[in-house]
N, CA and C atoms as a LAMMPS dump frame, in Angstrom:
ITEM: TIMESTEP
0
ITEM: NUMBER OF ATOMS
222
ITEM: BOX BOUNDS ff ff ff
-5.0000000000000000e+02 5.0000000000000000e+02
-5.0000000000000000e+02 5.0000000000000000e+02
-5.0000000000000000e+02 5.0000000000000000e+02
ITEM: ATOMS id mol type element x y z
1 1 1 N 345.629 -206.355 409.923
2 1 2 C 344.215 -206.047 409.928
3 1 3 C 343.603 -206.298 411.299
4 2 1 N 344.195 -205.854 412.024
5 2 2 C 343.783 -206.54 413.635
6 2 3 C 343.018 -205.304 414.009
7 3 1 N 342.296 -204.49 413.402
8 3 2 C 341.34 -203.433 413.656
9 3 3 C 339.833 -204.201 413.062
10 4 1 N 340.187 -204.502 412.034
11 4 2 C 338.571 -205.01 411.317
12 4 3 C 337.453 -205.575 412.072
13 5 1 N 337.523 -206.414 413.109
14 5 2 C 336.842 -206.584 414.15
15 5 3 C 335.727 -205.151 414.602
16 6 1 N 336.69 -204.456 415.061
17 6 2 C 336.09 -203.384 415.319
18 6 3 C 335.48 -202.376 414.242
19 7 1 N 335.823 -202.265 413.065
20 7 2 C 335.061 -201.707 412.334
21 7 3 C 334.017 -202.014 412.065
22 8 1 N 333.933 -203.437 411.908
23 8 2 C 332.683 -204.623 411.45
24 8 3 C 331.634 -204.211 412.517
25 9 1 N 332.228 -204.492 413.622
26 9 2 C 330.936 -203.958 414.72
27 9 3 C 330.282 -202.435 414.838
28 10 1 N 331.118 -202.064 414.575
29 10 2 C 331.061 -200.182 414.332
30 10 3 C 329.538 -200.352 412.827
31 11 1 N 330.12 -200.865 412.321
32 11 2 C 329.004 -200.876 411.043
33 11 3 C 327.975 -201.408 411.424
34 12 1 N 327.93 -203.033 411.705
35 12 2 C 326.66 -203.43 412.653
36 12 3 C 325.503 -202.611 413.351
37 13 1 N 326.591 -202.004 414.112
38 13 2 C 325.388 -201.154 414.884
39 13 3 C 324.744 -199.819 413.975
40 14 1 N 325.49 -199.563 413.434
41 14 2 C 325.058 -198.311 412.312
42 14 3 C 323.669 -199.113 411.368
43 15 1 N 323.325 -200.274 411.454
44 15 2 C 322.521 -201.001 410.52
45 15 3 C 323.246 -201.744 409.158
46 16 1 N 324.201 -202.223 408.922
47 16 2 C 325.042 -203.063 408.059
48 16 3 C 324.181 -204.481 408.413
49 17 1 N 324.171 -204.753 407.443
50 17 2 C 323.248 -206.678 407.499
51 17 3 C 324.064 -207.417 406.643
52 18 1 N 324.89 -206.92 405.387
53 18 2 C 325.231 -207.378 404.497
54 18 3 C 326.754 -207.927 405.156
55 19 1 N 327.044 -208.821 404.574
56 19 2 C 328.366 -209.493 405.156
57 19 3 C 329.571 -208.162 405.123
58 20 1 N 330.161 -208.485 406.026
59 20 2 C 331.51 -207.244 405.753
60 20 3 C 332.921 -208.152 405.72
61 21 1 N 333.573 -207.674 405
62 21 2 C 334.803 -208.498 404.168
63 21 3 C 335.865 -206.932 404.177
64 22 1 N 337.305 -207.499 403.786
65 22 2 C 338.398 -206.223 403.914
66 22 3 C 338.209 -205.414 402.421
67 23 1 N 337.409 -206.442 401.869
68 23 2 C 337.556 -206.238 400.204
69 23 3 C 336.181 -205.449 399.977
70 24 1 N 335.065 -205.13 401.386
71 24 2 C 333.577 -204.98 400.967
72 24 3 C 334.086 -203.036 400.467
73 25 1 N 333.32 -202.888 399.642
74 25 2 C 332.914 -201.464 399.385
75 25 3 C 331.889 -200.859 399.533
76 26 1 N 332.776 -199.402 400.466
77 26 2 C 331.606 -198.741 401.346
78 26 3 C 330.483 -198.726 401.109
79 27 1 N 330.224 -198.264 399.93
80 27 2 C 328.977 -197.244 399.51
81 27 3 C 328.11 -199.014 399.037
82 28 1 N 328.437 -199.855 399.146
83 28 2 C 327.518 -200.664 398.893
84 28 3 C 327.164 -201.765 400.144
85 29 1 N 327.494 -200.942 401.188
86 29 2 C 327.076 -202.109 402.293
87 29 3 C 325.797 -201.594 403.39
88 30 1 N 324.834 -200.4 402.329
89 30 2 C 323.535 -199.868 402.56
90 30 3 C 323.661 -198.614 403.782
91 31 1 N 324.415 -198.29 404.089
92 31 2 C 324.661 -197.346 404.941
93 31 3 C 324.657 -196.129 404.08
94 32 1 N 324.301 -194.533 404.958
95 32 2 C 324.25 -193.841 404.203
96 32 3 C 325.455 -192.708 405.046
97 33 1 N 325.914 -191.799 404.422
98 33 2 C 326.982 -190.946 404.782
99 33 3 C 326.759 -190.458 405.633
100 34 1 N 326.314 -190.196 406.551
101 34 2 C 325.847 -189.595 408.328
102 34 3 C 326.581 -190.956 409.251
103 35 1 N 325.672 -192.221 408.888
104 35 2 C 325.663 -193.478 409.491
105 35 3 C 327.789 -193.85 409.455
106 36 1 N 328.192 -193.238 407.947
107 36 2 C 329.414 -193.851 407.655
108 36 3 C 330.756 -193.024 408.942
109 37 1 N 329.978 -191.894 408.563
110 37 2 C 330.731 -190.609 409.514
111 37 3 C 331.161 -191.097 411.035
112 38 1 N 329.35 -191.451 411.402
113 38 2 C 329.04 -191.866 412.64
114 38 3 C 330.325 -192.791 413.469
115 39 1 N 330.21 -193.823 412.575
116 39 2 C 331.058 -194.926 412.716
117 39 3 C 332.267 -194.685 412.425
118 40 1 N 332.884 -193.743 411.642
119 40 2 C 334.389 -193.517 411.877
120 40 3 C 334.858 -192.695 412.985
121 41 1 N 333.739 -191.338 413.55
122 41 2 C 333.944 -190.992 414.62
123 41 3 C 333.998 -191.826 415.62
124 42 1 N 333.293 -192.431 415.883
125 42 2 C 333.226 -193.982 416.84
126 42 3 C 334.603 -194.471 417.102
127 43 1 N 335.083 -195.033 415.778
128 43 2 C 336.386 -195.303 415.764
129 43 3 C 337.834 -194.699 416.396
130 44 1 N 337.571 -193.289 415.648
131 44 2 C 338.315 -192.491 416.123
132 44 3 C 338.654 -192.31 417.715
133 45 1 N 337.715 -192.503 418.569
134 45 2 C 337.365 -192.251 419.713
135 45 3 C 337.711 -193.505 419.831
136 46 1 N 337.528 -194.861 419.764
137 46 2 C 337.613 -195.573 420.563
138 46 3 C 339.309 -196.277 420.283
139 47 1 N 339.896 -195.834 419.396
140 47 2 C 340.949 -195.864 419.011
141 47 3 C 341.634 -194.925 419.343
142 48 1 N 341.611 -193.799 420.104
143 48 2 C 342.705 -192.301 420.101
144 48 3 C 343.224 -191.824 419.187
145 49 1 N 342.428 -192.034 417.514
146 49 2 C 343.207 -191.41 416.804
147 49 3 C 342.452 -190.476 416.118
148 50 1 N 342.821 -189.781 415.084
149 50 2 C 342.398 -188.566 413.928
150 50 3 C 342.493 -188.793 413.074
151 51 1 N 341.415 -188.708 411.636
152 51 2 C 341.815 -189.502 410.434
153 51 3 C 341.317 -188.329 409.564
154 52 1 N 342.671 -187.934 409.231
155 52 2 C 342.725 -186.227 408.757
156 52 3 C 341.453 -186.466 407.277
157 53 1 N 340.855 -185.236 407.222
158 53 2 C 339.444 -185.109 405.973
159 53 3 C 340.338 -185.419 404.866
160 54 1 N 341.912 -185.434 404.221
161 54 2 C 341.99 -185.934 403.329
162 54 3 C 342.154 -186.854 403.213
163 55 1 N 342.144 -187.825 404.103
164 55 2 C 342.04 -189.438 404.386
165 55 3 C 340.851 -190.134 404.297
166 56 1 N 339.914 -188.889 404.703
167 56 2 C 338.794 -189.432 404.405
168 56 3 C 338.158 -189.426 402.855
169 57 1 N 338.536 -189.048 402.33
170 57 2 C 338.211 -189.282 400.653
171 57 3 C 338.83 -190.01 399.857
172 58 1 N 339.784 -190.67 400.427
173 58 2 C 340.328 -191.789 399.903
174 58 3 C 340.479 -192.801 399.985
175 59 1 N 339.054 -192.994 401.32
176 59 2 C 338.31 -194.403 401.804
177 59 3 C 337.124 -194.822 400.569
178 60 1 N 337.188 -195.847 400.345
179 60 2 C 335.915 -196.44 399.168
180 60 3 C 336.143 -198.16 399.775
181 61 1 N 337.05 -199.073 400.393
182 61 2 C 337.004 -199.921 400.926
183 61 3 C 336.835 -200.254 402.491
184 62 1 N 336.696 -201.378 402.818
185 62 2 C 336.847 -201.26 404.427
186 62 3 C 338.272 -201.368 404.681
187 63 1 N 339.462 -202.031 403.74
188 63 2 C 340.675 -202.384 403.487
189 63 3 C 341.22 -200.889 403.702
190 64 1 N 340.541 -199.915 402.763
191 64 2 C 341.288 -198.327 402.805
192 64 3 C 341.356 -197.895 404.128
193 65 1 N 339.873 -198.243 404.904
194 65 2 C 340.098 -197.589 406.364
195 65 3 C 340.775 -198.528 406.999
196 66 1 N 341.149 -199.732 407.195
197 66 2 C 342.338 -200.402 407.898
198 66 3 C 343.618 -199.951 407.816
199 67 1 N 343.975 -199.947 406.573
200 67 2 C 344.821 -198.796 406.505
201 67 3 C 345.401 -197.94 406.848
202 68 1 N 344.536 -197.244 406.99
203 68 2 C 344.836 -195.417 407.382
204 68 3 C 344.712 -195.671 408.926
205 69 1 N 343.915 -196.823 409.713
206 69 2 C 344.264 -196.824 410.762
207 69 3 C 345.22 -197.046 411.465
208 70 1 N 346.027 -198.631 410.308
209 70 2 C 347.01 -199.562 410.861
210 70 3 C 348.415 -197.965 410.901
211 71 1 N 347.939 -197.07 409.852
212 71 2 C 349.279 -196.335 409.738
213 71 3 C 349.039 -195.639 410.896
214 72 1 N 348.106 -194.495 411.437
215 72 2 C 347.833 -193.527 412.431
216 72 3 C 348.081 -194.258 413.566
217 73 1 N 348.295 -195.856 413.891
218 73 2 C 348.508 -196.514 415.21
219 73 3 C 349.624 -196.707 415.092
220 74 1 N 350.731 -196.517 414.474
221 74 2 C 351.832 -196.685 414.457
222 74 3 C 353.152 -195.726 414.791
């Protein structure tokens, strides 16, 4: 999980207040789907990677997008 750092901050700045955990779920940490986008493009970019659209629907944790990152960095 040596990405979460960076997601956490990625959310921060998007407006996240609520604690973020590997276990938090998306849709309840007040962000809305533009803001969520925002921040995975962010990611993407600041990571060099691509997180193909069917990857993206099978994010609902912050754990799911560690994930799909820890695999695409590998």
């Amino acid at each position: 999980m040596k990405y979460f750092e960076q997601i956490k901050e990625s959310l921060i700045q998007k407006g996240v207040s609520v604690e973020i955990t590997p276990e938090s779920i998306i849709k309840d940490l007040g962000i809305d789907s533009l803001d969520l986008m925002d921040s995975i493009v962010d990611l993407e970019s600041a990571l060099d990677i691509q997180i193909p659209d069917d990857k993206l629907m099978e994010i609902s944790t912050i754990k799911d997008l560690l994930e799909i990152i820890e695999t695409l960095k590998k």
